[in-house]
LOPAMI-986032 format. One record per residue (C-alpha): residue number from 1; x, y, z. Coordinates in Angstrom, 1 decimal, m for minus. Layout:
// residues N
{node NUM; {X; Y; Z}} ...
//
This chain:
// residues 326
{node 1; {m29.2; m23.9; 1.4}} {node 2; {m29.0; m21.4; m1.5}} {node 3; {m26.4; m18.5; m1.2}} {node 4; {m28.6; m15.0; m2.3}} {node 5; {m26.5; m12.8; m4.1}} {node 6; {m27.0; m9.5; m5.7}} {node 7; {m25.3; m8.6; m9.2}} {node 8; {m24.5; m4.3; m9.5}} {node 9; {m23.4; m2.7; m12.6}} {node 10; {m21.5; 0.6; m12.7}} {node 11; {m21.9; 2.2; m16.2}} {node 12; {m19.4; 5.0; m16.8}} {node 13; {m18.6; 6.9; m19.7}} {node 14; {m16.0; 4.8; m21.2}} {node 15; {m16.4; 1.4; m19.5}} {node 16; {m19.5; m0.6; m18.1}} {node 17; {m18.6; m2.8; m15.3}} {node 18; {m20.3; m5.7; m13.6}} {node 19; {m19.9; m7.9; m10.6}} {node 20; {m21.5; m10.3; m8.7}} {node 21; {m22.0; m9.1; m4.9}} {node 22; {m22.2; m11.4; m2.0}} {node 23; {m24.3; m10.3; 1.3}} {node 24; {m20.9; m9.2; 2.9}} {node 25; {m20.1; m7.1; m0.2}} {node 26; {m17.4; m9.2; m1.9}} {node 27; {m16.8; m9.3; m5.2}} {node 28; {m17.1; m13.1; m6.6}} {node 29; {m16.7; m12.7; m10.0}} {node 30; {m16.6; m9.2; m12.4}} {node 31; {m16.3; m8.2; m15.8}} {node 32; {m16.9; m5.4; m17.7}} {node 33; {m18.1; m3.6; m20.9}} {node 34; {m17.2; m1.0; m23.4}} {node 35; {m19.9; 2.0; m23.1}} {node 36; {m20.4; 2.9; m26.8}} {node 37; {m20.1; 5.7; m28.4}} {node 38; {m23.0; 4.4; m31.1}} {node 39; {m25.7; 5.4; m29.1}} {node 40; {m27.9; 2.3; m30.1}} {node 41; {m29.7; 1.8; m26.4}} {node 42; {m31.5; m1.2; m27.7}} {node 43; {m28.1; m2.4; m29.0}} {node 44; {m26.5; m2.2; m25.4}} {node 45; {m28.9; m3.2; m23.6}} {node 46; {m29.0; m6.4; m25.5}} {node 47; {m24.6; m6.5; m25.0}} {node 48; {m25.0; m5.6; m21.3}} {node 49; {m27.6; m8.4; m20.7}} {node 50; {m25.3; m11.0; m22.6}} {node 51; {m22.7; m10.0; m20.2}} {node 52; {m25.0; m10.5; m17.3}} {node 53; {m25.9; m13.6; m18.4}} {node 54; {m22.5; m15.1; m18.8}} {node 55; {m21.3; m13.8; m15.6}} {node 56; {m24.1; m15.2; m13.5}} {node 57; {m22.9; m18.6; m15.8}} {node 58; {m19.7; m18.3; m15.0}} {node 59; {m20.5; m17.5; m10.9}} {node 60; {m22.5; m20.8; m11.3}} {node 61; {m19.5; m23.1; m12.0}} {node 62; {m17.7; m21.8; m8.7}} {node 63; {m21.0; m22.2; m6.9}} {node 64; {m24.0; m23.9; m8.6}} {node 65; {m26.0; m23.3; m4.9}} {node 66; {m27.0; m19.0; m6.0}} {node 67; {m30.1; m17.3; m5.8}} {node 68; {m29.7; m14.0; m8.2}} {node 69; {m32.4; m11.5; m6.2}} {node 70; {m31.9; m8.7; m9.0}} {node 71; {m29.6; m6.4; m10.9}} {node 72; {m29.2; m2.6; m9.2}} {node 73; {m27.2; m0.2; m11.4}} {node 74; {m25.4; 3.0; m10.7}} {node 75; {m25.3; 5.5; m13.4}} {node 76; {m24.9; 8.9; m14.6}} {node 77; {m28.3; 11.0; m13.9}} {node 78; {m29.8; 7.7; m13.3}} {node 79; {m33.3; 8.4; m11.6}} {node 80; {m34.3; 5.9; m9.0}} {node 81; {m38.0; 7.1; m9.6}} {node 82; {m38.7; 6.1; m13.4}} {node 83; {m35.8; 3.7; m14.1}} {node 84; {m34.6; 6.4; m16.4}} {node 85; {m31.1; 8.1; m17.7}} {node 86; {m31.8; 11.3; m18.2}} {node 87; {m29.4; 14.2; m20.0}} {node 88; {m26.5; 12.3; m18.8}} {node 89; {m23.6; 14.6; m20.7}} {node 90; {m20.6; 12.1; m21.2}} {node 91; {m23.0; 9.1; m22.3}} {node 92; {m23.7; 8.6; m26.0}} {node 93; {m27.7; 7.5; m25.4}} {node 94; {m29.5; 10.6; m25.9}} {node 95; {m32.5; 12.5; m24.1}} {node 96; {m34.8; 10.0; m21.8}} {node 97; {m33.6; 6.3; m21.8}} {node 98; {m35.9; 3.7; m19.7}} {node 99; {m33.3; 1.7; m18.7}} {node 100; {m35.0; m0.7; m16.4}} {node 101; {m38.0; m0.8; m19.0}} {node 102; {m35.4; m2.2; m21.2}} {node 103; {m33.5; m4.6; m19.1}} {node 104; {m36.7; m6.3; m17.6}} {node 105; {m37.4; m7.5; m20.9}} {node 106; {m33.9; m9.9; m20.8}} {node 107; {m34.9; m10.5; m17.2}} {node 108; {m38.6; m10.8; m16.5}} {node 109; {m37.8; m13.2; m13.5}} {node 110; {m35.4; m11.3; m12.1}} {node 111; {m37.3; m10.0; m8.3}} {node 112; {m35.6; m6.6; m8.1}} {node 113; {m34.3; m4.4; m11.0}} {node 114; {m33.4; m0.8; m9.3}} {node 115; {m31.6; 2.3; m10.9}} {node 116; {m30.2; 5.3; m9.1}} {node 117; {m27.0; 8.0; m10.0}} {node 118; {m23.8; 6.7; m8.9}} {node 119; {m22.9; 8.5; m5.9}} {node 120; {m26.5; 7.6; m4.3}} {node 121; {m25.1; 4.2; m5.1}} {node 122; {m22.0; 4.9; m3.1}} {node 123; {m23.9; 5.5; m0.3}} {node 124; {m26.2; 3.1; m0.5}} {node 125; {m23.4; 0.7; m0.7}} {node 126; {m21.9; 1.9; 2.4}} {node 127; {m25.5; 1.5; 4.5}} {node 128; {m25.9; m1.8; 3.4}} {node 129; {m22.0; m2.8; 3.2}} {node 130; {m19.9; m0.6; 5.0}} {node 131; {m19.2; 2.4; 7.6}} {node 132; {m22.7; 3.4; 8.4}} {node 133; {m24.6; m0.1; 8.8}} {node 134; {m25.7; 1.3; 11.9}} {node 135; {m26.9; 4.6; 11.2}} {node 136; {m30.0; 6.2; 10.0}} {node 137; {m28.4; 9.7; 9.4}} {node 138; {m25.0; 10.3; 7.3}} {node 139; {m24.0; 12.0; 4.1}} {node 140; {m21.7; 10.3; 1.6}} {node 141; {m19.1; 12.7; m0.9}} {node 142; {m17.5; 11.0; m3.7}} {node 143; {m14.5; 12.8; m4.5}} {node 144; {m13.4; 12.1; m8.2}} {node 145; {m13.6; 14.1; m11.8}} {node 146; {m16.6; 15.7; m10.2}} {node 147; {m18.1; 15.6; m6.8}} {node 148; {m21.0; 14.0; m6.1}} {node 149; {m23.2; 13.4; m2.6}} {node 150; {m25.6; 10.7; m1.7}} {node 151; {m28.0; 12.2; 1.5}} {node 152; {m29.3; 9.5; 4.1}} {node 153; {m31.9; 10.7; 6.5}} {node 154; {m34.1; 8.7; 8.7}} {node 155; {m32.4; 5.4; 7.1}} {node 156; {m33.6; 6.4; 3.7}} {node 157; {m31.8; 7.9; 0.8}} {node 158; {m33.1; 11.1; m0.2}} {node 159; {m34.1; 11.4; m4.0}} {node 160; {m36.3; 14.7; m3.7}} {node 161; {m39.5; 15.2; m5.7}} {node 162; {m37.9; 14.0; m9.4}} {node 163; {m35.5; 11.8; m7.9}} {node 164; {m32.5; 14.0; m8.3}} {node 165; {m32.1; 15.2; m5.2}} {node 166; {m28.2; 15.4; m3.6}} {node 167; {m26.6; 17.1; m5.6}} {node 168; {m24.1; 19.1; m3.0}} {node 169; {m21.0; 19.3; m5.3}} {node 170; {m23.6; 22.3; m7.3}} {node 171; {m23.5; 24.2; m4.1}} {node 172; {m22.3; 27.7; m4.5}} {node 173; {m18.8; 28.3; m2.7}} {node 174; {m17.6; 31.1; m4.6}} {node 175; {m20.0; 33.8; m6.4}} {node 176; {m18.5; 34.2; m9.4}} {node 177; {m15.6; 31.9; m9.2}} {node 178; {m13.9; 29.2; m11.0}} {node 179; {m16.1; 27.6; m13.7}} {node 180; {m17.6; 23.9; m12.8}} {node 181; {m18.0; 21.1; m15.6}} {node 182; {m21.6; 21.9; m15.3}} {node 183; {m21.1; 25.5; m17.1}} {node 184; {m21.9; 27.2; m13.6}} {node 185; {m19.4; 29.5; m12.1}} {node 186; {m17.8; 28.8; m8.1}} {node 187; {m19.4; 25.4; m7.4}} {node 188; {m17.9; 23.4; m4.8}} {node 189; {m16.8; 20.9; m7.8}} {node 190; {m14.9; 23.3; m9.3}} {node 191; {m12.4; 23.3; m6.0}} {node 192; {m12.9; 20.2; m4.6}} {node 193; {m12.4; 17.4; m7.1}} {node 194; {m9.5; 15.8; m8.7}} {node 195; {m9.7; 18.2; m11.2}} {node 196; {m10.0; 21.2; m8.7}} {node 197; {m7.4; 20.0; m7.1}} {node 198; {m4.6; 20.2; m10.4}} {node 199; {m6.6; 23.4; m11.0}} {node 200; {m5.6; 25.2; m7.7}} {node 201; {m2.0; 23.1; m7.9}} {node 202; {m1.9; 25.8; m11.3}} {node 203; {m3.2; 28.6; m9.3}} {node 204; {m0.4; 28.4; m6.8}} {node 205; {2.8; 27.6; m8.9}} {node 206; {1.6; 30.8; m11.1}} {node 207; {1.1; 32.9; m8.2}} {node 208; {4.6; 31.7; m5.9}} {node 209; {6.5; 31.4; m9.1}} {node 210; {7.3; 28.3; m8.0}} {node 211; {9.7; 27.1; m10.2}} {node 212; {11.2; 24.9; m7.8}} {node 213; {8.1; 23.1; m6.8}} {node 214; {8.1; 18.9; m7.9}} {node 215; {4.7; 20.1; m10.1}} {node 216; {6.1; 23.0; m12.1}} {node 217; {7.2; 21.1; m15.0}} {node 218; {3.9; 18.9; m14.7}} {node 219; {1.7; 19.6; m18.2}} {node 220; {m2.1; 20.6; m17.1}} {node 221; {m2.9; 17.0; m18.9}} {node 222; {m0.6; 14.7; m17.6}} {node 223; {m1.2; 16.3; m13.8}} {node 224; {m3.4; 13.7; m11.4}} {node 225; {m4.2; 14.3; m7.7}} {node 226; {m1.9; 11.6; m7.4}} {node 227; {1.0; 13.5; m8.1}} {node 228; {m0.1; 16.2; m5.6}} {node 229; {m0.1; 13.6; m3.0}} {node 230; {2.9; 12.1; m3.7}} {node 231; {4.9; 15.9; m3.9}} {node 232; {3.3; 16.5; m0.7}} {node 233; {4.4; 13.6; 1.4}} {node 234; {8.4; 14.7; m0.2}} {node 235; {7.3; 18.1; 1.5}} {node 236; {6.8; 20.1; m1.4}} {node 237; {5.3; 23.6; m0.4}} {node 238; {2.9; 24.1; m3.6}} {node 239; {1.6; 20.2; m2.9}} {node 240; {1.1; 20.8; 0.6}} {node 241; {m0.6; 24.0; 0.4}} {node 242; {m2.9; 22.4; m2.5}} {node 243; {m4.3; 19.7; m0.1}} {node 244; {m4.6; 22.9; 2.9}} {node 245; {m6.8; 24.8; 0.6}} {node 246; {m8.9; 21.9; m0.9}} {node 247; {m9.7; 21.2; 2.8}} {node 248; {m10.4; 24.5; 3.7}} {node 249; {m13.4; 24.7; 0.8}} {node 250; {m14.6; 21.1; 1.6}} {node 251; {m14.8; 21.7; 5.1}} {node 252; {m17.0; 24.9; 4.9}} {node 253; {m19.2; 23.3; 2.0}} {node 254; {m19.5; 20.1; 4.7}} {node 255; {m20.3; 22.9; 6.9}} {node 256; {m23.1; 23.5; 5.1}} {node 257; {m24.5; 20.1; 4.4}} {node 258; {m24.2; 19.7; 8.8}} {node 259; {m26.5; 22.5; 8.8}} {node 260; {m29.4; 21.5; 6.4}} {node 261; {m28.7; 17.6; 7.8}} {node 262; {m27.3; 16.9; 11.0}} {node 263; {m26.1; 14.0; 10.2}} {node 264; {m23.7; 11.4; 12.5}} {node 265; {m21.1; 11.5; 9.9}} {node 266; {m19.8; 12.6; 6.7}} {node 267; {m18.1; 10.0; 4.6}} {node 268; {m15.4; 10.7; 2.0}} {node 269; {m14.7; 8.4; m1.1}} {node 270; {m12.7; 8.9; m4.1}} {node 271; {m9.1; 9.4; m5.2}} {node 272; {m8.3; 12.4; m3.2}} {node 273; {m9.3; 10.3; 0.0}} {node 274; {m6.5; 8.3; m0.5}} {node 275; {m3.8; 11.0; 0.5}} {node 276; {m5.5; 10.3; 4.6}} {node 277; {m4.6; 13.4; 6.9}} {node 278; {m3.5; 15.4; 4.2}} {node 279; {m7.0; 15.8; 3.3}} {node 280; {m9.0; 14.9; 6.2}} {node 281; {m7.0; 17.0; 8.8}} {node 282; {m8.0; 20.4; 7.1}} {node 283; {m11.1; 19.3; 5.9}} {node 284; {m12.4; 18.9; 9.5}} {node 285; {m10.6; 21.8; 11.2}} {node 286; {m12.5; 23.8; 8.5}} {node 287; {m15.8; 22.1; 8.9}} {node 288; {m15.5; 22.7; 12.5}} {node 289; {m15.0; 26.6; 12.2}} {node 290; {m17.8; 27.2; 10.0}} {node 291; {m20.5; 25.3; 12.4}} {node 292; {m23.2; 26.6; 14.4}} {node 293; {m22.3; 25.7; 18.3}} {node 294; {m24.5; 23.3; 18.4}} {node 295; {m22.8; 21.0; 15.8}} {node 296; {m19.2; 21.5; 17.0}} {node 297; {m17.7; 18.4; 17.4}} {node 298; {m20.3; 15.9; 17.0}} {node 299; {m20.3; 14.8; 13.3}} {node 300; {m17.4; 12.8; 12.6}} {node 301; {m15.9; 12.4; 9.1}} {node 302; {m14.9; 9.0; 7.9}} {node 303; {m13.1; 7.2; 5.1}} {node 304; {m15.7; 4.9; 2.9}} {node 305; {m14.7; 1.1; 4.5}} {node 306; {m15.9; 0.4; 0.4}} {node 307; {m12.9; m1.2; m1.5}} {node 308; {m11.8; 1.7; m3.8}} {node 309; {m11.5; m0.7; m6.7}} {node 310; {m14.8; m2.5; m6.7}} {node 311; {m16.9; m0.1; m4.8}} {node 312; {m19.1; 0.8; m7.8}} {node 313; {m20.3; m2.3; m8.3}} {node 314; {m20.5; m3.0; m4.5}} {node 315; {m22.8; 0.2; m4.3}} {node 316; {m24.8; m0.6; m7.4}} {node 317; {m25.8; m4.0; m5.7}} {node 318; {m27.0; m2.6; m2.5}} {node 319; {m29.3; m1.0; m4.3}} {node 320; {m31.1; m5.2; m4.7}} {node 321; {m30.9; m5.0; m0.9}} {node 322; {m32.7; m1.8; m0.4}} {node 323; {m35.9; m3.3; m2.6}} {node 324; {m36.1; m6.5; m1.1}} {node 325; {m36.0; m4.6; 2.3}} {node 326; {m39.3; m2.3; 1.3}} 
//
């Protein structure tokens, strides 16, 4: 009997990676890409379906019994609507590309060709693959150089009217506050990603004087949430205080999403994630103080069961599952 498999590709600003995805959600064979810089679509498309095509080949000599159901792709402003990358700011193709448009052409036979943004992918991967196979209502947060959200309600994700729906990291948490990546000021981003993370790691040395803190002679470059984490666990005061306030910010925005959702739980995936209680302790305390009665202590907040290292692809190739399912 034939094996179905699903094949997800993860294109990210400087790499383009893709995997072959069993129906458990291993990994059986992955490669990736460079993402040019050139901005040739037609040029890329053309690489990433010789890629493709040499993957599935190479699959084929472990196991020559595979059905390939279809290719689903996670990608920056990728709208599941149209098949379209629109705007996306750290990719080289400009304006409007029709990426499924273009990929069908290498793959006419191909039953399923599906494109959605990357953190809808995340959470799509962890319906079909991971944590919430059993629910119909949960939220996933990817925690990483931004923050991104993929909304699940009634089983389905949520893609709004233009298909860009989710977007909780652009939720205001502070009027006026630190800027975001997206120009805007006091987005949750702007606190609650990697990036926020060094950013309030600065905050804190500047405002304790903390010369004696394991991050003072840290650059601003070379800094990682890493780093934080592993200050904190030596008990470092400035790292430990970082991972208190971070939680404190996630938790309300959470809040928040509990409110317009209700959803059975909140996931977390990303970096940050890694550091366990440190984060997740404070994050729920907080969430817990900022919701309505009715929500207290009924929405649980999980780690993604999605391997960190592969979960892109993973999440890309649930996508095949979710159109086959329709």
């Amino acid at each position: 009997m034939m094996k179905r498999v699903a094949i997800g590709v993860d294109i990210g600003g400087t790499n383009t990676a893709i995997g072959v995805v069993d129906p458990e959600g291993n990994v059986m064979v992955k490669n990736s890409i460079a993402t040019p810089a050139h901005g040739n679509i037609e040029q890329y498309i053309s690489d990433l379906a010789q890629a493709i095509n040499e993957l599935m080949e190479s699959v084929k000599l472990l196991n020559n019994d595979l059905e390939f159901l279809g290719i689903g792709i996670g990608a920056p402003n990728g709208n599941y609507y149209s098949g379209t990358i629109e705007y996306a700011p750290n990719l080289s193709f400009k304006g409007v590309v029709h990426l499924i448009e273009l990929l069908r052409n290498h793959f006419p036979k191909m039953e399923a060709l599906a494109l959605t943004n990357d953190a809808n992918a995340a959470a799509i991967g962890e319906m079909v693959y991971g944590g919430a196979k059993d629910m119909k209502n949960f939220v996933m947060y990817t925690l990483g150089t931004g923050v991104g959200s993929g909304l699940v309600v009634n089983g389905d994700l949520v893609y709004g009217h233009d298909g860009f729906a989710g977007e909780c990291g652009h939720t205001m948490l502070i009027p006026g506050g630190r800027r975001c990546g997206c120009g805007a000021l006091g987005h949750l981003e702007a606190y609650c990603s990697a990036s926020g993370m060094k950013r309030t790691a600065f905050e804190l040395i500047v405002q304790y004087n903390a010369t004696d803190s394991l991050l003072a002679n840290k650059s601003y470059n070379e800094l990682d949430a890493k780093m934080i984490y592993d200050a904190a666990v030596k008990g470092d005061k400035i790292a430990l205080e970082v991972f208190e306030k971070t939680g404190a910010w996630l938790g309300q925005g959470l809040a928040d999403t509990v409110h317009y959702l209700s959803p059975e739980a909140i996931f977390l995936f990303g970096g940050p994630t890694a550091a366990g209680d440190f984060i997740f302790k404070p994050t729920k305390e907080n969430m817990e103080k900022h919701l309505l009665p009715i929500f207290k202590e009924k929405i649980k907040i999980l780690p993604s069961k999605l391997k960190p290292g592969d979960a892109a692809i993973v999440g890309a190739s649930a996508l095949v599952w979710k159109e086959l399912d329709k």
